[in-house]
PDB file as gemmi writes it, atoms N, CA and C in Angstrom:
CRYST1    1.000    1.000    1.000  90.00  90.00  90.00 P 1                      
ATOM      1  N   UNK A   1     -91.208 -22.357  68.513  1.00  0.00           N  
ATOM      2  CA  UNK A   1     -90.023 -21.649  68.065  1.00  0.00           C  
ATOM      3  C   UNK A   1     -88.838 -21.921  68.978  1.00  0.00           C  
ATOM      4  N   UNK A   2     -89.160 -21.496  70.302  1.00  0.00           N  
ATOM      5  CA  UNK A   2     -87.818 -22.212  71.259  1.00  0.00           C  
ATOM      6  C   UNK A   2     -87.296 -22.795  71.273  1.00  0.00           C  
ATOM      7  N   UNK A   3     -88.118 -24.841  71.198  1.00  0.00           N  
ATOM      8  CA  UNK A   3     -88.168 -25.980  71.180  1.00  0.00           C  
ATOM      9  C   UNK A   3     -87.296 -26.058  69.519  1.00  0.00           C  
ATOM     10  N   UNK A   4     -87.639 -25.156  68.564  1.00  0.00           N  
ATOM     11  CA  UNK A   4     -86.729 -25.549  67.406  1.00  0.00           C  
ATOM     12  C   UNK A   4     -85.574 -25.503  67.823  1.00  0.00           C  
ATOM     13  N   UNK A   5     -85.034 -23.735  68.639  1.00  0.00           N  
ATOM     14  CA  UNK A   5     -83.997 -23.463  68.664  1.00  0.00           C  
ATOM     15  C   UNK A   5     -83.040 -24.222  69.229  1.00  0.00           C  
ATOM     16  N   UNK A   6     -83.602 -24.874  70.331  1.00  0.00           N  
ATOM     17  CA  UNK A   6     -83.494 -25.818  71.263  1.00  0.00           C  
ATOM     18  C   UNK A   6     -82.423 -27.297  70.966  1.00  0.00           C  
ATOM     19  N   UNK A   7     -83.422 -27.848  70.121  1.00  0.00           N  
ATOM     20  CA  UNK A   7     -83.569 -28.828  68.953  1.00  0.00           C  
ATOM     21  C   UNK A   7     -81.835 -28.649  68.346  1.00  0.00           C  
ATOM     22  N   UNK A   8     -82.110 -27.875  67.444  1.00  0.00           N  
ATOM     23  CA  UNK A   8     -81.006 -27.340  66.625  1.00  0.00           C  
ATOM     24  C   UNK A   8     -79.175 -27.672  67.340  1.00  0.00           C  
ATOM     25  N   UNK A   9     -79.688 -26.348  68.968  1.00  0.00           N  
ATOM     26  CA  UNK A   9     -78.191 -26.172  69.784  1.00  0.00           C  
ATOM     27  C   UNK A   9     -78.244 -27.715  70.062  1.00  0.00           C  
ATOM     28  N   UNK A  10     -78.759 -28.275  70.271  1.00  0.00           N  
ATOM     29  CA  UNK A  10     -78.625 -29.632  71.010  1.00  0.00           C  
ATOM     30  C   UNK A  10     -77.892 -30.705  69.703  1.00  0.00           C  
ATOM     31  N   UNK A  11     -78.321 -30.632  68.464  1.00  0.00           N  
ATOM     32  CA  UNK A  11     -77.814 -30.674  67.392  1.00  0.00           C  
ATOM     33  C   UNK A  11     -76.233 -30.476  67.355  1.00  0.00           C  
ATOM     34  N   UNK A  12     -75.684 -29.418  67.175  1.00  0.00           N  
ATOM     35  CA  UNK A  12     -74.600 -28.661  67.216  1.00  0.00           C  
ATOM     36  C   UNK A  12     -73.559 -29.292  68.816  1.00  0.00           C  
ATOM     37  N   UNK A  13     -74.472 -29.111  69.927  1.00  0.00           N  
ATOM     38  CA  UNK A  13     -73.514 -29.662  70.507  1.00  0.00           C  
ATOM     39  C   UNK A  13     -72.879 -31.268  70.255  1.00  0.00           C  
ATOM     40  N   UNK A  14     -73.840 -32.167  70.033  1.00  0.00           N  
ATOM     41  CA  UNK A  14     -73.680 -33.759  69.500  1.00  0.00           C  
ATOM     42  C   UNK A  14     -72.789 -33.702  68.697  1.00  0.00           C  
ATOM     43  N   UNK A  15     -72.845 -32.793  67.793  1.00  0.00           N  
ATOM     44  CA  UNK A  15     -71.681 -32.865  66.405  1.00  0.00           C  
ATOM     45  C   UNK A  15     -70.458 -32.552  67.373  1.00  0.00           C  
ATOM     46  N   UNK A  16     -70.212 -30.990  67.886  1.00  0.00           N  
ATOM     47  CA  UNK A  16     -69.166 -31.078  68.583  1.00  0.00           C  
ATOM     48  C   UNK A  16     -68.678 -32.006  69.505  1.00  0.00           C  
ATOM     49  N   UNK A  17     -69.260 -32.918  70.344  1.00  0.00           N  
ATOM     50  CA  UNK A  17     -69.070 -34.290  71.064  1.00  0.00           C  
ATOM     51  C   UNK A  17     -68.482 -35.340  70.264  1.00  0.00           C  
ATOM     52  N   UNK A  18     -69.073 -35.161  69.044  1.00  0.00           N  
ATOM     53  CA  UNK A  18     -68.660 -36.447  68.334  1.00  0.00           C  
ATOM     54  C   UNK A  18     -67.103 -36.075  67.964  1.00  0.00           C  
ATOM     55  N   UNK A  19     -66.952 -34.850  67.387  1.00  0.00           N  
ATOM     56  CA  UNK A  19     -65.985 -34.327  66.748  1.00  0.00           C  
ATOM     57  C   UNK A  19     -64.540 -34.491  67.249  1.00  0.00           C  
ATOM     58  N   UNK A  20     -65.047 -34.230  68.717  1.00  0.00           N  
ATOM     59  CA  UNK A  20     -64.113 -34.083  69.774  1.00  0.00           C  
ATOM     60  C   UNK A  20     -63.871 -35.306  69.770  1.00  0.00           C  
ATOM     61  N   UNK A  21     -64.712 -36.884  70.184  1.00  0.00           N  
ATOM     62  CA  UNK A  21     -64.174 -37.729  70.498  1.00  0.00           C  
ATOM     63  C   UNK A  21     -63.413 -38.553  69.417  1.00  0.00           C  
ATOM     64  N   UNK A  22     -63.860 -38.092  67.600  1.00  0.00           N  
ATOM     65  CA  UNK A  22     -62.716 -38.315  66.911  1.00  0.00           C  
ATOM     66  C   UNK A  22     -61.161 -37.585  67.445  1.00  0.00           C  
ATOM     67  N   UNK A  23     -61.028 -36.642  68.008  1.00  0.00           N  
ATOM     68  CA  UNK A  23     -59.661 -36.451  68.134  1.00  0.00           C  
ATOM     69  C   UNK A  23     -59.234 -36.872  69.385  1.00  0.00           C  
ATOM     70  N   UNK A  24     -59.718 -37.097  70.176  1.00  0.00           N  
ATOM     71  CA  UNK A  24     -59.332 -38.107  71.380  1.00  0.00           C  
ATOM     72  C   UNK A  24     -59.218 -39.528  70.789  1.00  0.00           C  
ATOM     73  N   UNK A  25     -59.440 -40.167  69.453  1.00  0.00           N  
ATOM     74  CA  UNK A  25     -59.428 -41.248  69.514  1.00  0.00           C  
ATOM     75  C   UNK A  25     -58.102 -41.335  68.678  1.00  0.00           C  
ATOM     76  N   UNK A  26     -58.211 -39.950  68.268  1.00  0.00           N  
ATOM     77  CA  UNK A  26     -56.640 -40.412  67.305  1.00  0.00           C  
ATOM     78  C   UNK A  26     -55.514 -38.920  67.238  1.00  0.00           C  
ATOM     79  N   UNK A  27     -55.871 -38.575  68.680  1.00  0.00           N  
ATOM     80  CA  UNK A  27     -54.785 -37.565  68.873  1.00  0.00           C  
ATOM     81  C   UNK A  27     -53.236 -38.407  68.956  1.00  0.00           C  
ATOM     82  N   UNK A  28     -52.054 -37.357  68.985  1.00  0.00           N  
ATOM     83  CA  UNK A  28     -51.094 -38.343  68.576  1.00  0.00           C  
ATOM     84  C   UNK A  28     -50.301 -37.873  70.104  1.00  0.00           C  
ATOM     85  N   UNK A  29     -50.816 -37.086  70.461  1.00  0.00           N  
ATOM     86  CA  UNK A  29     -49.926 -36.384  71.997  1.00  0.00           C  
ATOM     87  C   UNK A  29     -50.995 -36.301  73.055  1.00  0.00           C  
ATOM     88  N   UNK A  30     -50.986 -36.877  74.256  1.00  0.00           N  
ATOM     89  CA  UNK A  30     -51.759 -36.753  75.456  1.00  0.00           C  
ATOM     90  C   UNK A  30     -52.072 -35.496  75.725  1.00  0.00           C  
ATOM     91  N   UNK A  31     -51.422 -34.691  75.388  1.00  0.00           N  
ATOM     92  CA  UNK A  31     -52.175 -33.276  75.085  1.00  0.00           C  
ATOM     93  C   UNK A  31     -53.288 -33.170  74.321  1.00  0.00           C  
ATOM     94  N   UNK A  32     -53.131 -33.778  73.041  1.00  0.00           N  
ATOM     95  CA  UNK A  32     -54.575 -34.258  72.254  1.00  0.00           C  
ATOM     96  C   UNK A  32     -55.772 -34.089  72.874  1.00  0.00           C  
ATOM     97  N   UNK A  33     -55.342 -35.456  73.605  1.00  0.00           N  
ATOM     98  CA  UNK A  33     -56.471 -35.853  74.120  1.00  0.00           C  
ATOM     99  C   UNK A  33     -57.172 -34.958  75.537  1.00  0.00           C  
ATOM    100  N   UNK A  34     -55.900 -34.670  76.228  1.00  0.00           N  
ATOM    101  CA  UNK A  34     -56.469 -33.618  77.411  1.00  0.00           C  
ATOM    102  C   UNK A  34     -57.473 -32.926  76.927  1.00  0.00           C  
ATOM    103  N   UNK A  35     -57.110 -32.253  75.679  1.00  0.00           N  
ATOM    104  CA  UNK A  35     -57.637 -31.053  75.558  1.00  0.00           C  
ATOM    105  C   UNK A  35     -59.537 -31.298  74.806  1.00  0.00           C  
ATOM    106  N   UNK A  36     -59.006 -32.828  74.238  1.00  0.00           N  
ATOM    107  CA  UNK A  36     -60.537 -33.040  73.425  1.00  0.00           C  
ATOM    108  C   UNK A  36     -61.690 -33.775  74.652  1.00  0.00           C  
ATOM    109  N   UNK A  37     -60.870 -33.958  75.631  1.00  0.00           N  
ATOM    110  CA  UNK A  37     -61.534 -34.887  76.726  1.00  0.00           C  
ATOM    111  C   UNK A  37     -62.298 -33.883  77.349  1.00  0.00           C  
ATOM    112  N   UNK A  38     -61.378 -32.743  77.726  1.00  0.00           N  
ATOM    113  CA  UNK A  38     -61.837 -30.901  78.129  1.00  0.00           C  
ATOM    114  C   UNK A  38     -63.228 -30.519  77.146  1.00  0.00           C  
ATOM    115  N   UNK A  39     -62.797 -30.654  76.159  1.00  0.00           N  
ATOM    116  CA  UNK A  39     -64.157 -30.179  75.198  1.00  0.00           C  
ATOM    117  C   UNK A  39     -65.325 -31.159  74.566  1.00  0.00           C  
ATOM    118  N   UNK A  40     -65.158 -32.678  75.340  1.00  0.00           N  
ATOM    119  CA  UNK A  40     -66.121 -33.343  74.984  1.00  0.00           C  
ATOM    120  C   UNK A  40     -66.514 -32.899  76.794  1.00  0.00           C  
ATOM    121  N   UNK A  41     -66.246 -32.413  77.649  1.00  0.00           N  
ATOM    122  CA  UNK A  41     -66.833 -32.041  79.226  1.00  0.00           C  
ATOM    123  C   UNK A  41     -67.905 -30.853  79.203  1.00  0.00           C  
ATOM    124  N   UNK A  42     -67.165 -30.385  78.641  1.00  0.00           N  
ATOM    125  CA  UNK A  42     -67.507 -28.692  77.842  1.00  0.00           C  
ATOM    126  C   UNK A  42     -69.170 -28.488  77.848  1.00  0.00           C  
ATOM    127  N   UNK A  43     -68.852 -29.709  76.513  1.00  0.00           N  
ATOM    128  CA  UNK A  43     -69.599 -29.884  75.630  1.00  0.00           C  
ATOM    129  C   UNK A  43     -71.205 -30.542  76.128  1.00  0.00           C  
ATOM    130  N   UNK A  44     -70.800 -31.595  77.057  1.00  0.00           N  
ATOM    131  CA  UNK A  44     -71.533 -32.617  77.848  1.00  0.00           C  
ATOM    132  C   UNK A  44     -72.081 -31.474  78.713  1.00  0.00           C  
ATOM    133  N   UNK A  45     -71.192 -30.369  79.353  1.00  0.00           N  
ATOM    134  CA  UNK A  45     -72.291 -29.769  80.108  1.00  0.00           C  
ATOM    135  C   UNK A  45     -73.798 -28.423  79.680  1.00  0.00           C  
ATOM    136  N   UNK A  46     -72.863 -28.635  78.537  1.00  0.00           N  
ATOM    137  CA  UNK A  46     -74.284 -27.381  77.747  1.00  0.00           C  
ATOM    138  C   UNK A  46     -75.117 -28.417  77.390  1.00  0.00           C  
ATOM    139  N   UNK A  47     -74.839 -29.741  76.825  1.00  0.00           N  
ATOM    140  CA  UNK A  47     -76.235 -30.507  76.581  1.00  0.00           C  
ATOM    141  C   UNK A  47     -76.837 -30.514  78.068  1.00  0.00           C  
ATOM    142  N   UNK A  48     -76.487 -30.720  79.051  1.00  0.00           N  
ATOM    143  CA  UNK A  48     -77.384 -30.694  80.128  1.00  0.00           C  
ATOM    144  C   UNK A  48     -77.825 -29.492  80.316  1.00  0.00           C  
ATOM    145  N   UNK A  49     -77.084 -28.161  80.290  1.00  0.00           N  
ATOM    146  CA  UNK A  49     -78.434 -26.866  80.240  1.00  0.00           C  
ATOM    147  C   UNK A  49     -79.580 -26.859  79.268  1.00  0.00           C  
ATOM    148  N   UNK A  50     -78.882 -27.226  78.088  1.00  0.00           N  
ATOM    149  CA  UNK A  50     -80.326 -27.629  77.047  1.00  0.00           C  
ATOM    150  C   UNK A  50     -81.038 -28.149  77.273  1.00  0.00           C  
ATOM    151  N   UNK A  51     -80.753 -29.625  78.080  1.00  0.00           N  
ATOM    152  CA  UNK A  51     -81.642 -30.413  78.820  1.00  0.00           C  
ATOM    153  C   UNK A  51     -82.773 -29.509  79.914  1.00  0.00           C  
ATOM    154  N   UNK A  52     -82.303 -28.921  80.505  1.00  0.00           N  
ATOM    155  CA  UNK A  52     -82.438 -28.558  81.580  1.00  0.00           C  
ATOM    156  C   UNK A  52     -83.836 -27.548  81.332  1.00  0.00           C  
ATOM    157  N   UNK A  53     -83.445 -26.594  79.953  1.00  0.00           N  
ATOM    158  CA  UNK A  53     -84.440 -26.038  79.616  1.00  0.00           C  
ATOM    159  C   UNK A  53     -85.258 -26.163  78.813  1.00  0.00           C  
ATOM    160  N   UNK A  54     -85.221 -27.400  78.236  1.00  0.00           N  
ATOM    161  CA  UNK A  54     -86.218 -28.020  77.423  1.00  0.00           C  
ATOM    162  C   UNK A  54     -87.336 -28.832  78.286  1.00  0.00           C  
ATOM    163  N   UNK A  55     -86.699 -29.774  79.814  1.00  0.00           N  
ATOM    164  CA  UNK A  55     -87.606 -30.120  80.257  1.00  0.00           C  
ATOM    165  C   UNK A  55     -88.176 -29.036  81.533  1.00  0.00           C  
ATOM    166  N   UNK A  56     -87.481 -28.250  81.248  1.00  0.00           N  
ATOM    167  CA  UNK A  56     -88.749 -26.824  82.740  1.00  0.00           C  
ATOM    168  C   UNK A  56     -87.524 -27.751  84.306  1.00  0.00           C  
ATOM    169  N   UNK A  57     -86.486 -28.189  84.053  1.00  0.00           N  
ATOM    170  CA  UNK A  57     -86.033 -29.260  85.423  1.00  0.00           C  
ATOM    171  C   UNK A  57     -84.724 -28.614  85.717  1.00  0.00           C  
ATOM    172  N   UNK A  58     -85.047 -27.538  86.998  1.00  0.00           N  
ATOM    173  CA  UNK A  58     -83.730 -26.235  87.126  1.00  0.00           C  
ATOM    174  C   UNK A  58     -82.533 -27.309  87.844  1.00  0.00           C  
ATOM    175  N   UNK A  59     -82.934 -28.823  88.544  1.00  0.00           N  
ATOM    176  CA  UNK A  59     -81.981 -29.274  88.999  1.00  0.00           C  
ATOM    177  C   UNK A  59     -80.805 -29.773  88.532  1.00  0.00           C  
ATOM    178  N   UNK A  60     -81.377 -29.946  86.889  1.00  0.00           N  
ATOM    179  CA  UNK A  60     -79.978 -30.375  86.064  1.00  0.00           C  
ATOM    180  C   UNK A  60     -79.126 -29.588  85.836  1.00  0.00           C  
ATOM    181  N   UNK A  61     -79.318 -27.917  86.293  1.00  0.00           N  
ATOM    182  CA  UNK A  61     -78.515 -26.986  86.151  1.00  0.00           C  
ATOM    183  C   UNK A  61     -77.850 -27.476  87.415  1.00  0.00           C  
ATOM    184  N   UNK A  62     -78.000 -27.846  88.563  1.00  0.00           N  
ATOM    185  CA  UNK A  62     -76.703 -27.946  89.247  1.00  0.00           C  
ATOM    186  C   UNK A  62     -76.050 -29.258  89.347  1.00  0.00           C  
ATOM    187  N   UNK A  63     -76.638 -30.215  88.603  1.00  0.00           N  
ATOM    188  CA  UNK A  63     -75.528 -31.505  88.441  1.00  0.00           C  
ATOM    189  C   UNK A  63     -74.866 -31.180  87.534  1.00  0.00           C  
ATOM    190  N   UNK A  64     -75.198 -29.825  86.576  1.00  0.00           N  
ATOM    191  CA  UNK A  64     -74.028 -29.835  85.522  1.00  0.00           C  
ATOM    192  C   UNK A  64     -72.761 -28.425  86.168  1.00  0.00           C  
ATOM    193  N   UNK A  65     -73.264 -27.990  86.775  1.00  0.00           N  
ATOM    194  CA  UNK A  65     -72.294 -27.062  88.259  1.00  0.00           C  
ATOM    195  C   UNK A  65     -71.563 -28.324  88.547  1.00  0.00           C  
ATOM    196  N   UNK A  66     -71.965 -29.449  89.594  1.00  0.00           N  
ATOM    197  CA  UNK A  66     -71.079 -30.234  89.686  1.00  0.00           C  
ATOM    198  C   UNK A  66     -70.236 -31.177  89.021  1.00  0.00           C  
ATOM    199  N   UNK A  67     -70.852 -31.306  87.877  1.00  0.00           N  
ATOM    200  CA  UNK A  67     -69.711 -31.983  86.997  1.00  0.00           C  
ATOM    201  C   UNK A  67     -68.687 -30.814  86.273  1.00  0.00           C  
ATOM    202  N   UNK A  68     -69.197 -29.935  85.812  1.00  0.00           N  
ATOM    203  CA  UNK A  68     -67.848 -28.874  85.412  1.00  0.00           C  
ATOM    204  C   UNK A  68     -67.040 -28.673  86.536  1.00  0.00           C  
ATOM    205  N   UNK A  69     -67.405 -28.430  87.805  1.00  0.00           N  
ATOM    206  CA  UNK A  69     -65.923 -28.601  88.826  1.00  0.00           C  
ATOM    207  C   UNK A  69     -65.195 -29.737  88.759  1.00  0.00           C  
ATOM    208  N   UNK A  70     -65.498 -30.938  88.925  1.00  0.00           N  
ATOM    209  CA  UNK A  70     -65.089 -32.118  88.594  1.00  0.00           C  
ATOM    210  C   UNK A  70     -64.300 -32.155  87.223  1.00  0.00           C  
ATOM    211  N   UNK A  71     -64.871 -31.658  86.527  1.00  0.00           N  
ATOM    212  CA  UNK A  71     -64.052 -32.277  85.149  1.00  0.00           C  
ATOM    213  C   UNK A  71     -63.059 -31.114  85.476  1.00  0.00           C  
ATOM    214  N   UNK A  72     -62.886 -29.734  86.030  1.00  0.00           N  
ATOM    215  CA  UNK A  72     -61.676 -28.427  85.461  1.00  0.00           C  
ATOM    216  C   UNK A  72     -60.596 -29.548  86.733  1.00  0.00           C  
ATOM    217  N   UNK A  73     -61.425 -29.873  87.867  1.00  0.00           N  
ATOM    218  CA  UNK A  73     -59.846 -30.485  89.050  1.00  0.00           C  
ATOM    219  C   UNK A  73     -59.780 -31.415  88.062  1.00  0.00           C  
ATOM    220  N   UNK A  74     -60.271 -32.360  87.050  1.00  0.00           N  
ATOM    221  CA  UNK A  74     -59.621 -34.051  86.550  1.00  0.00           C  
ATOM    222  C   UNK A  74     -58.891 -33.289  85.357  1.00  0.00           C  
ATOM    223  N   UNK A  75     -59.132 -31.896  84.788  1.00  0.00           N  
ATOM    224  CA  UNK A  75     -57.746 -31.496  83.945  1.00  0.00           C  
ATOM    225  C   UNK A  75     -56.869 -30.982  84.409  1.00  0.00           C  
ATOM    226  N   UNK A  76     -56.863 -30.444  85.117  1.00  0.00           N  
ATOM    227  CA  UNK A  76     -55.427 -29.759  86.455  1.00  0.00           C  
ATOM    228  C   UNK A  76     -55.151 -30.946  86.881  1.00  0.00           C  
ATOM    229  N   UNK A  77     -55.553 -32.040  87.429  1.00  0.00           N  
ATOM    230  CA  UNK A  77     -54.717 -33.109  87.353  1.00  0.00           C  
ATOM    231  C   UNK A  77     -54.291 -33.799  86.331  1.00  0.00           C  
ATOM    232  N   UNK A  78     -54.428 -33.969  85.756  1.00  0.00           N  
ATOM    233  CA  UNK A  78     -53.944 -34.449  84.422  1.00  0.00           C  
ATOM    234  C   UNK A  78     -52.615 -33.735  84.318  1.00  0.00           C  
ATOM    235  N   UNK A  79     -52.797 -32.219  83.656  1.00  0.00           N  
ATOM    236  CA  UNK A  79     -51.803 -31.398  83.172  1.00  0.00           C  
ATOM    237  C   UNK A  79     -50.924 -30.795  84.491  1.00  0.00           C  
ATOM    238  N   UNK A  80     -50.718 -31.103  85.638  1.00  0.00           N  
ATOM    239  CA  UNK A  80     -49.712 -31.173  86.559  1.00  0.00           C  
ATOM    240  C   UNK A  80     -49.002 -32.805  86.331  1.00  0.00           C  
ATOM    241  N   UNK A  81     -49.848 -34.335  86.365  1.00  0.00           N  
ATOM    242  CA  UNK A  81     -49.369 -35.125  85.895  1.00  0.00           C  
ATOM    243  C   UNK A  81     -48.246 -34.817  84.557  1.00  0.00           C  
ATOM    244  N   UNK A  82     -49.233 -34.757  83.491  1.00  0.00           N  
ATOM    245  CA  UNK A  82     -47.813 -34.550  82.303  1.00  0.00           C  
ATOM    246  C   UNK A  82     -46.755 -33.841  82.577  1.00  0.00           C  
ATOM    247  N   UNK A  83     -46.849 -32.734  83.525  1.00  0.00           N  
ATOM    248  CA  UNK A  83     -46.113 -31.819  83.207  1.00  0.00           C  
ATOM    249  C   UNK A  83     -44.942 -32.532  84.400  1.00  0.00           C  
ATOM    250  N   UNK A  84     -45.179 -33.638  84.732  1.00  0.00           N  
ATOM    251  CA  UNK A  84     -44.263 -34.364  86.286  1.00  0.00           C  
ATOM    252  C   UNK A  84     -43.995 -33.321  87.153  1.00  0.00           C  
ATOM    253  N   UNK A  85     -45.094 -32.589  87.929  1.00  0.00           N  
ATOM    254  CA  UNK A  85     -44.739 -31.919  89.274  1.00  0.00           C  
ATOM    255  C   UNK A  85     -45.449 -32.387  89.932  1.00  0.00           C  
ATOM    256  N   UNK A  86     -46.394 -33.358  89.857  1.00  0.00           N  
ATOM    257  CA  UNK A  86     -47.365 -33.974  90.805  1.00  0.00           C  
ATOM    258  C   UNK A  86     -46.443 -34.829  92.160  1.00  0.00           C  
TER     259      UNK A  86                                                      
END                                                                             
């Protein structure tokens, strides 16, 4: 039953990944894309908790700790870039 539920979210997130990287591929404002680049990160890090608890492996919970810090400083840089106060 878990392993369905499991199954399924892992499902749902892929679609949202994909979804996202259609609008990063044809956003029309770098904002677009900030924001779909943000939610394909998002996105990338709940597949690794899914991961994480599908294989019993608590360490992928903190490479995905370290990549969500990483990705929130690479959008604060970004959106200080656009915004030219960098």
């Amino acid at each position: 039953m878990v392993n369905t539920i499991l199954t399924i979210a892992m499902a749902i997130i892929l679609l949202s990944i994909a979804i996202s990287m259609i609008r990063f591929l044809i956003g029309k404002t770098s904002v677009d894309r900030v924001i779909a680049f943000d939610i394909m990160t998002v996105s990338s890090i709940a597949l690794i908790a899914v991961l994480a608890k599908m294989t019993g492996r608590i360490i992928y919970l903190d490479i995905a700790l370290v990549y969500g810090l990483l990705s929130f400083l690479a959008v604060i840089i970004i959106a200080k870039y656009l915004e030219k106060s960098l």
